[in-house]
C-alpha positions in Angstrom: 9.6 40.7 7.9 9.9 36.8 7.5 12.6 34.9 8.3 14.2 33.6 4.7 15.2 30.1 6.9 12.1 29.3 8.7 12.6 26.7 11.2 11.7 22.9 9.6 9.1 21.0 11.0 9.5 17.7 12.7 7.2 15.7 11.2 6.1 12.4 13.5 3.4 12.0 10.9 1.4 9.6 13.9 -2.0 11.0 13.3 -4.8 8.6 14.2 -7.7 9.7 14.7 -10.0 7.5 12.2 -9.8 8.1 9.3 -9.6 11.9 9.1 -7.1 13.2 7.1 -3.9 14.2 9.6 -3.9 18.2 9.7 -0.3 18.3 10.2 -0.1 17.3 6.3 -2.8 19.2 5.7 -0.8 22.5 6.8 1.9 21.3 4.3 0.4 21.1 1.9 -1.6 24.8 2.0 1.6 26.1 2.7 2.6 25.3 -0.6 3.3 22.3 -3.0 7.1 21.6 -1.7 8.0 22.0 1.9 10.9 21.6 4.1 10.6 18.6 6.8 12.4 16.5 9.3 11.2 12.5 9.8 11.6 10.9 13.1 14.6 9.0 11.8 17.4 9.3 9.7 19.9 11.2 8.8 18.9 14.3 7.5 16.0 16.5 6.3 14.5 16.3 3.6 11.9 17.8 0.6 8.3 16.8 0.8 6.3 17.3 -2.7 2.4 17.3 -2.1 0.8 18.6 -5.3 -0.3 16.1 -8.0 1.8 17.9 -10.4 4.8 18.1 -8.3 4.4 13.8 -7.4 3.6 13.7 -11.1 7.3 15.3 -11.8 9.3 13.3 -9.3 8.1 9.8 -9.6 8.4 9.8 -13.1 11.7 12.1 -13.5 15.0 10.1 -13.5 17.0 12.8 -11.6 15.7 11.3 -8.9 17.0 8.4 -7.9 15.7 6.0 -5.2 18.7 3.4 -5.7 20.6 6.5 -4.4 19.3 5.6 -0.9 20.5 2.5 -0.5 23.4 2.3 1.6 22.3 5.7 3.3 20.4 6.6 7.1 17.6 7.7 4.9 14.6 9.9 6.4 12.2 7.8 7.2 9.2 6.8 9.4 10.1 3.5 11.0 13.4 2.6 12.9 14.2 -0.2 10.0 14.0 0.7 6.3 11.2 -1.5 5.5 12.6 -2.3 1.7 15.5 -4.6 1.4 18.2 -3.1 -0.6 17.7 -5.5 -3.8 14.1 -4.4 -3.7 12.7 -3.0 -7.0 11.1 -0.6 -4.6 14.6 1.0 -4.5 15.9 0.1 -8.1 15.8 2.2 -10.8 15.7 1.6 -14.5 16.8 -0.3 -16.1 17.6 -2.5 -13.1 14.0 -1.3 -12.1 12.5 -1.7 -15.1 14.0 -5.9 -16.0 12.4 -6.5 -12.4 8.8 -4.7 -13.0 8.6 -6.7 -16.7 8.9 -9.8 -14.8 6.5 -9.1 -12.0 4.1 -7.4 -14.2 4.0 -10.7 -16.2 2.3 -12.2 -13.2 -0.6 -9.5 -12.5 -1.9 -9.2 -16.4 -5.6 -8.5 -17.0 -5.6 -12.1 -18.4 -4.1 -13.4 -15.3 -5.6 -11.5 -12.7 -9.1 -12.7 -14.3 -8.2 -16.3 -14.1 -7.4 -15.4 -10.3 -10.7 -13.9 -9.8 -12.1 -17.6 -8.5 -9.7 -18.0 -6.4 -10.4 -14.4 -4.6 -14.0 -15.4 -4.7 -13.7 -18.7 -3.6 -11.5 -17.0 -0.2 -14.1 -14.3 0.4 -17.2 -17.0 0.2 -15.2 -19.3 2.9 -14.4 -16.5 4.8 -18.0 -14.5 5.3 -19.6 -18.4 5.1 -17.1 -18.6 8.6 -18.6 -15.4 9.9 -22.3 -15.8 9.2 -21.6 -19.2 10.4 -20.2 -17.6 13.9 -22.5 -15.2 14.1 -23.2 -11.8 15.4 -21.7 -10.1 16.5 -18.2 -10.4 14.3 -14.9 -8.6 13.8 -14.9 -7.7 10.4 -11.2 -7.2 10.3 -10.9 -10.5 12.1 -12.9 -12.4 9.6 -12.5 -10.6 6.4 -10.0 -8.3 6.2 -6.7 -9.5 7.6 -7.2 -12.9 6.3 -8.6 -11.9 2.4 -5.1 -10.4 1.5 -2.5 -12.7 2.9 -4.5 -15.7 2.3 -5.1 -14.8 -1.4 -1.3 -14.1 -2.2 0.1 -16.9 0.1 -2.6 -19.2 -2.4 -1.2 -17.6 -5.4 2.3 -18.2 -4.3 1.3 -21.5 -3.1 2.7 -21.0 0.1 2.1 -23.9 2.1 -1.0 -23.7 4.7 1.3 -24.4 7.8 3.2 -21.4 6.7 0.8 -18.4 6.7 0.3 -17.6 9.9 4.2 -17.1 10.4 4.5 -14.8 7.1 2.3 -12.5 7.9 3.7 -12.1 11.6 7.3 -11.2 10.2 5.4 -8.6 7.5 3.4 -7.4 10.5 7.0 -6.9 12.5 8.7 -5.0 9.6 5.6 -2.1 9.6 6.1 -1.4 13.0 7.2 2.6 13.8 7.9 1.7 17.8 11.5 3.2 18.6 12.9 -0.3 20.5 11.3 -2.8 17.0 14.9 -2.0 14.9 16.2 -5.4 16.0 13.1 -7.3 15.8 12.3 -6.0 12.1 15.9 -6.3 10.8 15.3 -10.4 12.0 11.8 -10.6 10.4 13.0 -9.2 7.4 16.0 -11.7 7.3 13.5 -14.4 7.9 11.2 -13.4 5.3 13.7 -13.2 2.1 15.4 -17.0 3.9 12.2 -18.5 3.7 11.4 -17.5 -0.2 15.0 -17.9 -0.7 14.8 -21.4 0.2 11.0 -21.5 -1.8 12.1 -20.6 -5.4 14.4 -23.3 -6.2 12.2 -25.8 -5.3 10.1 -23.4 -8.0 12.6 -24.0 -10.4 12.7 -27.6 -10.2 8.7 -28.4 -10.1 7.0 -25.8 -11.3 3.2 -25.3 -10.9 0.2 -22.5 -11.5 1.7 -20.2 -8.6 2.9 -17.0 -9.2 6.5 -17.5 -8.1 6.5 -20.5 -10.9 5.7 -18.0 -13.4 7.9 -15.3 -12.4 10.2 -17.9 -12.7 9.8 -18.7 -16.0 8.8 -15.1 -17.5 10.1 -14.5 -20.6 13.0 -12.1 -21.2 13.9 -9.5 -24.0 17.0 -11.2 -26.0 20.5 -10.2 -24.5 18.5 -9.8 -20.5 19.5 -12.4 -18.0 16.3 -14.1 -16.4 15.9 -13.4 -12.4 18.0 -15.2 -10.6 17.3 -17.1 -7.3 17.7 -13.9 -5.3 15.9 -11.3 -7.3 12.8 -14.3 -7.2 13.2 -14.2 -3.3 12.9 -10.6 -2.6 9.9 -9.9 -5.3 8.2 -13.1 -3.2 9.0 -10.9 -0.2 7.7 -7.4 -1.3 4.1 -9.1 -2.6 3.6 -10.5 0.7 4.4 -6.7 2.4 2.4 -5.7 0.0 -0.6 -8.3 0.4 -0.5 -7.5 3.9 -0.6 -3.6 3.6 -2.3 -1.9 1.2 -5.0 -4.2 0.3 -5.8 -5.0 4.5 -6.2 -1.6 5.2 -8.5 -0.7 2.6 -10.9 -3.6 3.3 -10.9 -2.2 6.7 -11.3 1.4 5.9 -13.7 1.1 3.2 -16.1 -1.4 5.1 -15.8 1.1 8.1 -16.8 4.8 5.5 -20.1 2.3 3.9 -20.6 1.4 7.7 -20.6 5.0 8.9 -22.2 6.4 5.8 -26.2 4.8 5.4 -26.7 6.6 1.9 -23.1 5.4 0.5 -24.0 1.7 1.5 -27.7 2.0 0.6 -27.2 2.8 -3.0 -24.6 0.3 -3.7 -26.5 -2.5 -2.1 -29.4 -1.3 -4.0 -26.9 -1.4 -7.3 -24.1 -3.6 -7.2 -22.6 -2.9 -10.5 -21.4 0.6 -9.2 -19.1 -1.3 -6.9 -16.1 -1.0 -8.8 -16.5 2.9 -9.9 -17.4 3.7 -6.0 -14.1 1.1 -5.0 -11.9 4.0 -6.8 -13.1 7.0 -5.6 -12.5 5.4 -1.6 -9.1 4.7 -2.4 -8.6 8.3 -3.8 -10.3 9.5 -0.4 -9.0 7.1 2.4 -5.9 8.3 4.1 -4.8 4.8 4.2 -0.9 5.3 5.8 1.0 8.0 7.6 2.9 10.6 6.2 5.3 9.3 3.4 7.2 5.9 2.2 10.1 5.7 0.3 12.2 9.1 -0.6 14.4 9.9 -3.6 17.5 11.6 -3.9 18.3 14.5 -6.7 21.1 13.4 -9.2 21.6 16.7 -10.0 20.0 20.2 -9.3 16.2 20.0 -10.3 13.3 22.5 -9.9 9.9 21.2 -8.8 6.6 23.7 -8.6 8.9 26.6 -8.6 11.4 25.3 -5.8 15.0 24.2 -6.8 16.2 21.3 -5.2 19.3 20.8 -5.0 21.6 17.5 -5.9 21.9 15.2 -3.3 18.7 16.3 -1.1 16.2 13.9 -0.2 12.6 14.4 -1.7 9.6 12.4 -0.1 6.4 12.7 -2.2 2.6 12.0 -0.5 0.9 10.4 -2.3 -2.2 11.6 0.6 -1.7 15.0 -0.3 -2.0 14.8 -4.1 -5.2 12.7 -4.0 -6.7 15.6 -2.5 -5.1 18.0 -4.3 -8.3 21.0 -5.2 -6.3 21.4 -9.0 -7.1 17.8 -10.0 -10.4 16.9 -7.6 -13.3 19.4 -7.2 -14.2 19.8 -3.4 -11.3 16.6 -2.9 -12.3 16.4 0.8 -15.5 15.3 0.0 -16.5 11.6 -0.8 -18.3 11.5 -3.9 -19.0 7.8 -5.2 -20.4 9.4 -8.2 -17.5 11.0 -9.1 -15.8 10.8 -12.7 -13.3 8.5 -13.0 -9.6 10.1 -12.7 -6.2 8.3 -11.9 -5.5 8.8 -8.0 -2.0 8.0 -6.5 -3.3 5.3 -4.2 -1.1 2.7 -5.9 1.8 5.1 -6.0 2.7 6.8 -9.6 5.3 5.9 -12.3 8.3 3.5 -11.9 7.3 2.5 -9.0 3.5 2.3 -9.5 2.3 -1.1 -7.7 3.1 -3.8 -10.0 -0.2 -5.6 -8.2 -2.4 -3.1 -8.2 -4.9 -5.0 -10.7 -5.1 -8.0 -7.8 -5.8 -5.9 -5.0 -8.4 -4.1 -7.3 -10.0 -7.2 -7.9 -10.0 -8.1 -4.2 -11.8 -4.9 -2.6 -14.5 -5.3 -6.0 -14.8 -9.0 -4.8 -14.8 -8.0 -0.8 -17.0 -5.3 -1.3 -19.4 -7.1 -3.8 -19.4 -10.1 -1.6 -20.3 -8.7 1.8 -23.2 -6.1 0.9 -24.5 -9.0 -0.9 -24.2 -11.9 2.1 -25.0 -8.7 4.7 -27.3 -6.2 3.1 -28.4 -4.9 6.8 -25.1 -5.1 7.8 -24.4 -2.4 10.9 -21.6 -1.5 13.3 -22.0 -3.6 16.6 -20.8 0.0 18.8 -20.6 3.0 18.0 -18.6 4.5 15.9 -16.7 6.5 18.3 -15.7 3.7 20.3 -13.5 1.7 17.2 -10.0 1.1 18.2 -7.6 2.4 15.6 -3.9 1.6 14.4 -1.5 3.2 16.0 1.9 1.0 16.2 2.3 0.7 12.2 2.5 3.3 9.6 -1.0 2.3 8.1 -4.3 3.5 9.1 -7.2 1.0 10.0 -9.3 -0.1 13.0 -7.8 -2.6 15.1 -11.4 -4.5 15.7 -14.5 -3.7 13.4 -17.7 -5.0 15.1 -20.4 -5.6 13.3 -23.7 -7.0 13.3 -26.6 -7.9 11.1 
C-alpha cells in the first residue's frame, strides 16, 4: 500500500543538456498536475502547478498573492531573490496593476512599431559586423547577446559608455552558484542606483526614450503618477528582462533552424512564415530551469483537485504547461505549422510580460534578418560539441559557431 506522505523531491532543477526538456520536470508533471517539491534554497517547500489549466487558475486567481513573499526566505532557485521587493514582479493589484498601466504605455502596438527601425537598424549593424569578420562567427557573440541589451539600453537611451557595465550586474543577479549571494545582492544595489540616479535627469529633459515616457504616462484621475523610485526599479526589471528572455531565445531558436535543415529550409524559402514559426519555438524551447517567482495562498484554495492550503507556497512552470498534451497535440513535437494558440512563454495573467510585444518584434526581426543576410548559414562543429549554460537559471549555448 502507498505511503499517504510520500517523501518530497528536491528539486535542483540544473538540467542542461541542450535543449531537451529536463526529465526531472517531466516526471512531475506525469505524476500529476500539482506536485509536492523542495527548491535548493529557501525556506520551505512548496506546491508546483504544471498543467495549463492549473497555471491558468493561479496566475490569474487573487488568492494567491506574490506580494506575500516579500519579506520572506522564499523557495527559490538562486541564492538572491532576483526581484527587488518594489518590483511589479512581486506586486499585486492594484499596486500591480497602477505599475503595469504605466509600463504597458511604453510597449503599445503603436509604439513597438515605431521601434521596429530601431531593432532593425541594431540587427543590420550587427550581422553587417559579422559578415564583415567573417567565418567562422559566434552567433551568440555577434547577434544574440548584443541585440537585446543594446536595443533596450537605446530605448532607454542609456548612454553607450554605460552598457557594457549594465548588462554585467543583470548577468551577476541570474547566477544559481551557492557563494554569488553577496555579489548579486551588490549588482542588484548597483543596478536600481544607477537608474535611480537616471530618471530625474528624465524628469527634467525629457526625450523619445522609454523611461521619458514612463515618466510622463498618463494616470486615471485620483492615481499618483510613479514616483522617482517606482521609475528606477521598472528601468531595472526591463534591462533583467532584455537580457533574459529575449537572449536566450535568439540563441535557442538560431541553434533548433541550425540543427533542423527542413525547419530552416522552408522559412528561408518563405520568409513571411517567420512570425507564425517564431511562436510555436517559444512554446517549444525550454528556455530556463525549473520555476521563477512563487505565490502564496491567502486562504485555502483547490487547484486540479488538490487543496492548498493558506500560507503554502505555489510555483507554477510555465515549461510544463506549454507542453501540456490537453492544450497541444503531440506538444513534444516542433511543428512550425502549427495553429496559433497562446503559450506561457511570456508568463500568464498579472504578471504576463509587460514587453512581450518588443521582444516579439526582435526574434521576427533577428530571425528575418539572418536567414535573409545567411541563407546557407551552417553550424561551424558539430552539434554535439556546443557548450551550454550552466551557471544561470536560463538555457542557451555559451558559443554558437557558425559558418556560411
Amino acid at each position: 500500500m502507498p505511503s499517504p506522505n510520500p517523501p518530497v523531491p528536491a528539486c535542483p532543477f540544473d538540467f542542461s543538456d541542450a535543449l531537451e526538456f529536463d526529465p526531472s520536470l517531466a516526471e512531475l508533471a506525469g505524476r500529476g498536475p500539482v506536485s509536492r517539491i523542495r527548491l535548493p534554497y529557501g525556506e520551505a517547500e512548496a506546491w508546483l502547478v504544471t498543467s495549463f489549466a492549473g497555471v491558468r487558475q493561479v496566475t490569474c486567481d487573487p488568492r494567491f498573492s506574490r506580494a506575500a513573499i516579500v519579506g520572506r526566505d522564499y523557495p527559490r532557485m538562486t541564492p538572491e531573490p532576483i526581484v527587488s521587493p518594489e518590483s511589479v514582479n512581486v506586486a499585486d493589484p492594484p499596486h500591480a496593476t497602477r505599475l503595469r498601466r504605466v509600463a504597458a504605455q511604453a510597449f503599445t502596438r503603436e509604439r513597438v512599431a515605431a521601434m521596429r527601425p530601431a531593432v532593425e537598424r541594431v540587427v543590420g549593424n550587427l550581422l553587417t559586423t559579422m559578415a564583415e569578420t567573417g567565418p567562422p562567427a559566434d552567433l551568440v557573440t555577434h547577434l544574440s547577446v548584443p541585440l537585446p541589451h543594446l536595443t533596450i539600453c537605446e530605448l532607454l537611451a542609456v548612454p553607450e559608455a554605460d552598457s557594457d557595465l549594465l548588462r554585467d550586474y543583470a548577468m551577476r543577479l541570474l547566477s544559481t552558484a551557492p557563494g554569488t549571494r553577496q555579489d548579486a545582492a551588490d549588482a542588484k544595489a548597483r543596478l536600481r542606483a544607477y537608474f535611480a540616479e537616471l530618471v530625474p535627469q528624465r524628469r527634467r529633459r525629457p526625450g523619445e526614450d522609454l523611461l521619458s515616457t514612463m515618466a510622463a504616462a498618463e494616470v486615471p484621475d485620483g492615481e499618483k503618477p510613479l514616483g522617482d523610485d517606482e521609475l528606477a526599479v521598472l528601468a531595472v526589471t526591463l534591462i533583467l528582462s532584455g537580457n533574459d528572455t529575449a537572449t536566450c531565445e535568439i540563441s535557442n531558436i538560431a541553434y533548433l533552424l541550425l540543427t533542423r535543415a527542413q525547419e530552416r529550409a522552408t522559412l528561408v524559402r518563405e520568409p513571411a512564415r517567420v512570425p507564425l514559426a517564431v511562436e510555436e519555438l517559444l512554446r517549444y524551447i525550454p528556455f530556463r530551469k525549473g520555476v521563477g517567482i512563487p505565490r502564496i495562498a491567502l486562504q485555502d484554495t483547490e487547484v486540479e483537485g488538490i487543496l492548498i492550503r493558506a500560507g503554502d507556497y505555489v510555483h507554477v512552470s510555465y515549461l510544463t504547461a506549454n507542453r501540456d498534451p490537453e492544450v497541444f497535440a503531440d506538444p513534444d513535437r516542433l511543428d512550425l505549422g502549427r495553429p496559433a494558440h497562446p503559450h506561457m512563454t511570456f508568463g500568464w495573467g498579472g504578471h504576463h510580460c509587460v514587453a512581450a510585444p518588443l521582444a516579439r518584434a526582435e526574434l521576427d526581426i533577428a530571425v528575418t534578418g539572418l536567414l535573409a543576410r545567411f541563407p546557407a548559414l551552417r553550424l561551424a562543429e558539430p552539434a554535439a560539441a556546443i557548450e551550454w549554460d550552466t551557471e544561470t537559471i536560463r538555457r542557451f549555448p555559451l558559443r554558437l559557431p557558425v559558418t556560411w
